[in-house]
N, C-alpha and C positions, 0 to 999 in steps of 0.2 A: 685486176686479176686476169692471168692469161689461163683456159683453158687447152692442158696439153695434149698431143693427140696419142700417146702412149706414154707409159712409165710405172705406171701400176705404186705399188709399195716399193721400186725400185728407183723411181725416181729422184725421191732426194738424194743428197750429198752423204757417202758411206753407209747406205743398204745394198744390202745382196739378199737371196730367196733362190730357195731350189722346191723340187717337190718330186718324187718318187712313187715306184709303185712296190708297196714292204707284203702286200698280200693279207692284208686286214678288206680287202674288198674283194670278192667271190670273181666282181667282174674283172682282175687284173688292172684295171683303172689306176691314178696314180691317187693314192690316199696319205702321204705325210708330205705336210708340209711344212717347211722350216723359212723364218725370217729374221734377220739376225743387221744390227749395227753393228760399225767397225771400234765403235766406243759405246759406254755404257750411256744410254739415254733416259731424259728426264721424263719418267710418263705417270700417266691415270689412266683409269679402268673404269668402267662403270659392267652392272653383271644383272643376272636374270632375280626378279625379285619371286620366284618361285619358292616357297620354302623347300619344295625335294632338289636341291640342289648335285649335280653331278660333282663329284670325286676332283676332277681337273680344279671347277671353278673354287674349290672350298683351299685348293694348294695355291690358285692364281692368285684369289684374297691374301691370302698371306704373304706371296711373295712380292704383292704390286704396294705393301706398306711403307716400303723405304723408298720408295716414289724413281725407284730405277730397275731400269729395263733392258738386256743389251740381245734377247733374243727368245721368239714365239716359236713355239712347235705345237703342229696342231696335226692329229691323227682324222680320217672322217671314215664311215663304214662303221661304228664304234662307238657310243657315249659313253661307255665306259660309268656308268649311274646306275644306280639299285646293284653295285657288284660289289657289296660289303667292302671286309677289310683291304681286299685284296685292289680294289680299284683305288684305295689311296694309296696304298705301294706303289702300285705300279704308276699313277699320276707324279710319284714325289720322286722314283726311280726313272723314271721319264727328265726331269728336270737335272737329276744327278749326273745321266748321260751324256745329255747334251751339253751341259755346264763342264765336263771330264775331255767333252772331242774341241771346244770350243777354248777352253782352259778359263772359264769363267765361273765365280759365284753360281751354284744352284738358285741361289735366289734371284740371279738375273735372270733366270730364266722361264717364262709364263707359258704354262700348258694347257691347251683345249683339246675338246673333243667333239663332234658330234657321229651322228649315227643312229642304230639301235640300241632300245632301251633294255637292259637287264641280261647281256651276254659280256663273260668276262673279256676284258681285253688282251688281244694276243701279246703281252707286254714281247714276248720271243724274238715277233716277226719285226716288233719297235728297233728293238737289239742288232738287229740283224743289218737290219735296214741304215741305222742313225750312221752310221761311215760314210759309207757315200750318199749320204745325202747332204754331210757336212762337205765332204771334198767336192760336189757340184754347185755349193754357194757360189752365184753370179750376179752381174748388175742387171746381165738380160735373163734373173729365173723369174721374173716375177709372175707371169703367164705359166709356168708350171706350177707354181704355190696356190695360185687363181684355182687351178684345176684341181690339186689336192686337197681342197677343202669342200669340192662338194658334195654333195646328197641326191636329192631328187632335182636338185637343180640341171636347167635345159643350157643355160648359160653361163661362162664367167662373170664377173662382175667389177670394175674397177673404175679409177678416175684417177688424175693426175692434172694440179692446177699449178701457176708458180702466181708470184706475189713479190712485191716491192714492200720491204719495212725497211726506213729510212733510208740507207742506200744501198741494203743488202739486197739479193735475188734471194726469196726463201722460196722452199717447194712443199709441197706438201702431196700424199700417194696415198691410194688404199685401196682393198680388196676387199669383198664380202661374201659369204655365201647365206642362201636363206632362199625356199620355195613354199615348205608349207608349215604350217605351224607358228603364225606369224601373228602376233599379237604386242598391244605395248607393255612398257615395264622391262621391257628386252623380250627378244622372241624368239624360235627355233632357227635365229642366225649368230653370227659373227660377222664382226669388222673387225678389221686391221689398219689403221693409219700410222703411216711414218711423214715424219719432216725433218727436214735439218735445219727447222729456227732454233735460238736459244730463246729457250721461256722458263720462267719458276716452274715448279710445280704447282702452287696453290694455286696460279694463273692458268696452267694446263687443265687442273681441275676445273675450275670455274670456265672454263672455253666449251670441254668437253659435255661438260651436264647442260649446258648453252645448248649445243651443237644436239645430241642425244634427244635432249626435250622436245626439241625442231624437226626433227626425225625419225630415228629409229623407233622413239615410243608414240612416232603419230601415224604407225602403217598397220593393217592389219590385213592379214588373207583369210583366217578362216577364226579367230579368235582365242586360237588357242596357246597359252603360253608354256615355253619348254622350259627344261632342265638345266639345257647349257648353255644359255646364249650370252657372249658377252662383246663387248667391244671394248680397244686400246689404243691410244694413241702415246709412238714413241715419237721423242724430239728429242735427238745430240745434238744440235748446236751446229753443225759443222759449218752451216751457214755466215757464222760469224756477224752475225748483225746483232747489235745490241739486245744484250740480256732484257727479255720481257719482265718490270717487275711490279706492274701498277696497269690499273686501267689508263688509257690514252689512245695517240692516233694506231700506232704499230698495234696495240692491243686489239682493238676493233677490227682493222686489216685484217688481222691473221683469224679471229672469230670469223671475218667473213667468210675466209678460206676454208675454214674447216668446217662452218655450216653447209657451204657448198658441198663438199666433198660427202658429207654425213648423208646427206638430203640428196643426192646424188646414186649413191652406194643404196639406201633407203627405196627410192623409185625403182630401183633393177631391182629390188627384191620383190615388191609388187609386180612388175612386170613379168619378172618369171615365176609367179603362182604358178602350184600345181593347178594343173587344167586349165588356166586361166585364159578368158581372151580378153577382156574388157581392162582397161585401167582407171578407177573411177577417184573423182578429186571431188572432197566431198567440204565446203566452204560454210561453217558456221558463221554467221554475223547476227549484231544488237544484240548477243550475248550477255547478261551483270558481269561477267568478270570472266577470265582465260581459262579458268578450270571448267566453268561451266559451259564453254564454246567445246573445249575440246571430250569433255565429257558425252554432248552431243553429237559431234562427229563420227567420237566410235562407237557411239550406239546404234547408230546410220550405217556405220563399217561395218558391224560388225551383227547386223540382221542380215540373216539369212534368206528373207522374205526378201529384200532389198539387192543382196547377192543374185539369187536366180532372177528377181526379175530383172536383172542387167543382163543375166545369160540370155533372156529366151526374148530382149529388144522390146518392153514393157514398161513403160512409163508408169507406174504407176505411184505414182507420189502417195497416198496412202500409209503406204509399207513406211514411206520415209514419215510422216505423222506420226504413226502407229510407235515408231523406234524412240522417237523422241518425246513422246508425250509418258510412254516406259518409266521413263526417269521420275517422273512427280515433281517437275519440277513448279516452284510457288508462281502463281501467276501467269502463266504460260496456257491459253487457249485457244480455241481452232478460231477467234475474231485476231487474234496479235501472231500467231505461226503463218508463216509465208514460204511456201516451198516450189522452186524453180529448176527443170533441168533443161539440160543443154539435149541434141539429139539422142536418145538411146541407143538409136541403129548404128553410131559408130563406135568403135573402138574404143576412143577417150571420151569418156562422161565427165561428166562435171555436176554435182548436186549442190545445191544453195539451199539453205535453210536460214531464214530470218528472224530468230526467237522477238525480235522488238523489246527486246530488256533493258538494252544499257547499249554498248558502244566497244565492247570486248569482240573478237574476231579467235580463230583458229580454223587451220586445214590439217584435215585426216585424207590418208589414202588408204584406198583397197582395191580389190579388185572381184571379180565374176566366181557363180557357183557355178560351176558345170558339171557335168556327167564324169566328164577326166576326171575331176576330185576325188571324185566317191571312188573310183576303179583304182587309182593309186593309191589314196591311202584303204582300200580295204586289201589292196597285195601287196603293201608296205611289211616286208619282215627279215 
């Protein structure tokens, strides 16, 4: 697997991506973003297991059930949730759009949103805006797209890998946005992957919940989980390398590829917490089984006792006892818990916790409470 040094979502073989400023953001910023295949591609979705689900993701479920995809529009400034009937109009009139400029199925077309909760969306400045943002589709938008999808985010966020299946070059791109509200299950982010392997879908499925479980539901910044967070990975083939239709060697490969990418996309999101300065990798082991490694991880993650004292450079393992002994788990006491960090005073921590149960492992990330936190999201509006 070659790690590329640009290419975002634009990378593989027939993506393009623009992103615009439609005036859903106060700051003039660019907030829509569109990414679009030159053919209809094979995808799965995975979505926030939130029951208050936002407006977009309840039209995305729908539309990602015939397991094809040929284009993402995503608005930010906006989640468009808690906006009654009106925000599924507009979600479903959102798809209508862009499926009319595009000349494609609505139902190829998958819609997000993030933002503020419980203001209707300016579907208008949507309107206005969707023209030129379809006539700006390019190979090189995808660093605009990057940009229009974020929030409190300090950064873009992307990756770009390629890959050898049999004698094909596949690629594989993605984008994410996500700062605070970052919990697993899915989190107050989005991802976007595209490639141009050919794979089934039930094989796309089974890669993606792979990939997701490895990742995005093993990060947390402050524990909180959102409305609309989802992730997609689209694949049209254009690659031309033998159809994926079974596990094997190309199946594994291309898993690799996209756990990378997941896992990748996943660490920038911790990295750019709001307020954040600490990046902490927090390594369960002698766990009885996978659930119960990763169970402990985010209860580690996702103590706030555990957060500040990474902020203020305080070792104090305690907190991380304290988080895990929470759980009740059978058998587990302070003679058989083992708990190890690496430096606090730097930047990247590392926490080790030894439960002595069994021979199961799992890694959570999170990151630092600080002061920033609290001042963003209490002028978050």
């Amino acid at each position: 697997m070659k790690i590329l040094e640009s290419g975002g979502v634009t990378a593989p073989k027939g993506f393009r991506a623009n992103g615009v400023a439609s005036g859903i953001k106060r700051s003039g910023k660019l907030d829509l973003a569109l990414i679009v295949s030159d053919i209809p591609a094979v995808s799965a979705a995975v979505f926030t297991k939130n029951s208050v689900k936002a407006a977009p993701l309840i039209v995305s479920e729908r539309h990602i059930r015939q397991n094809k995809t040929q284009a993402v529009i995503v608005n930010s400034g906006n989640a468009n949730c808690f906006t009654g009937k009106f925000g599924f109009v507009y979600a479903e009139q959102t798809t209508e759009l862009i499926g009319e400029l595009l000349n494609i199925p609505k139902e190829y077309v998958i819609v997000s949103s993030t933002g503020i909760i419980g203001r209707p969306l300016p579907f208008q400045k949507i309107r206005r805006a969707a023209e030129g943002l379809v006539e700006g589709l390019s190979a090189q938008g995808s660093h605009k797209a990057e940009q229009a999808i974020l929030t409190t985010d300090l950064k873009t966020k992307s990756v770009a890998v390629r890959v050898t299946l049999g004698s094909r070059q596949v690629t594989l791109g993605g984008c994410a946005k996500g700062s605070g509200m970052i919990a697993p299950d899915m989190a107050t982010m989005l991802a976007f992957v595209t490639t141009d392997a050919a794979i089934e879908a039930s094989m796309l499925k089974m890669a993606l919940k792979e990939a997701a479980d490895e990742s995005f539901n093993c990060i947390s910044v402050d524990g909180c989980m959102s409305t609309n967070d989802m992730g997609i990975v689209m694949a049209n083939g254009l690659a031309q390398n033998k159809t994926i239709t079974k596990k094997g060697r190309d199946f594994h490969a291309f898993c690799e590829a996209l756990n990378y990418v997941c896992l990748d996309l996943a660490k920038k999101i911790v990295l750019d917490g709001e307020g954040a300065t600490k990046f902490i990798e927090i390594h369960v082991i002698g766990a009885k089984d996978g659930h119960q490694a990763r169970t402990a991880g985010l209860a580690v993650a996702n103590s706030n006792l555990v957060k500040t004292a990474a902020f203020g450079s305080n070792p104090n393992w305690g907190r991380v006892a304290a988080a895990i002994g929470s759980l009740g788990i059978a058998r587990l006491t302070e003679d058989n818990l083992k708990v190890k960090f690496s430096d606090f005073a730097k930047k990247d921590i590392v926490i080790t916790a030894d439960l002595n149960l069994g021979k199961a492992k799992a890694v959570v990330y999170t990151s630092d409470l600080s002061y920033a936190y609290v001042k963003i999201n209490g002028e978050y509006n």
